[in-house]
C-alpha positions as CSV (number, residue, x, y, z in Angstrom):
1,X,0.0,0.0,0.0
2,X,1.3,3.6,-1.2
3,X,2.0,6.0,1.8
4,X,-0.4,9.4,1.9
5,X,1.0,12.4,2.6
6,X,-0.7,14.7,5.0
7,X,-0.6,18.6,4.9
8,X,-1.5,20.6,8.0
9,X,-4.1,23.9,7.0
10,X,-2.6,26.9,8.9
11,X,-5.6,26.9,11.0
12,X,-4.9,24.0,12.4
13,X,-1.2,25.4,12.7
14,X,-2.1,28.3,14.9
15,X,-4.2,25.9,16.8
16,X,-1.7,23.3,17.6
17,X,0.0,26.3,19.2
18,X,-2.6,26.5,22.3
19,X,-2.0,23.1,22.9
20,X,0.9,21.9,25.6
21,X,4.0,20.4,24.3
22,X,3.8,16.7,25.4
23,X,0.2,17.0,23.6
24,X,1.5,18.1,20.6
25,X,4.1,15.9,20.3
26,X,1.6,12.9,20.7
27,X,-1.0,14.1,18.2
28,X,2.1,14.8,15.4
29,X,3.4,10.9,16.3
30,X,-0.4,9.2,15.7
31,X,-0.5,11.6,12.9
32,X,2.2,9.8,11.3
33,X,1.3,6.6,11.8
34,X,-1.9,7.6,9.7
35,X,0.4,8.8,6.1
36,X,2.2,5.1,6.3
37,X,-1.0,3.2,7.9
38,X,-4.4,5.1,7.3
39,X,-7.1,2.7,8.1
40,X,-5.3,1.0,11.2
41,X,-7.2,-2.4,12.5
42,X,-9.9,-1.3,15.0
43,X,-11.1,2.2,12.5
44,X,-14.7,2.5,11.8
45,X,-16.0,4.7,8.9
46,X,-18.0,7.8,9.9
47,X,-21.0,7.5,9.2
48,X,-21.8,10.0,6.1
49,X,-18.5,10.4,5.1
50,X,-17.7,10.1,1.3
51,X,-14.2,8.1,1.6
52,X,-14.6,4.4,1.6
């Protein structure tokens, strides 16, 4: 399976900077995981959602 690659909106930028830094550094690492692993065993599809 081809890795994604994931580009942050500079919203969400500014946002991440409210957040404390053992937070942040969590949320990048799962992140991460998503681009090489996107649906990881245990994900559910929102219901509504246009992606399969």
């Amino acid at each position: 399976m081809a890795a994604f690659s994931l580009e942050w909106r500079s919203s969400t930028r500014k946002d991440r900077r409210k957040l404390p830094s053992h937070e942040i550094a969590r949320i990048l690492t799962e992140v991460e995981l998503l681009a090489g692993e996107p649906y990881p065993h245990g994900s559910e599809k929102l219901a509504g959602s246009e992606h399969t």
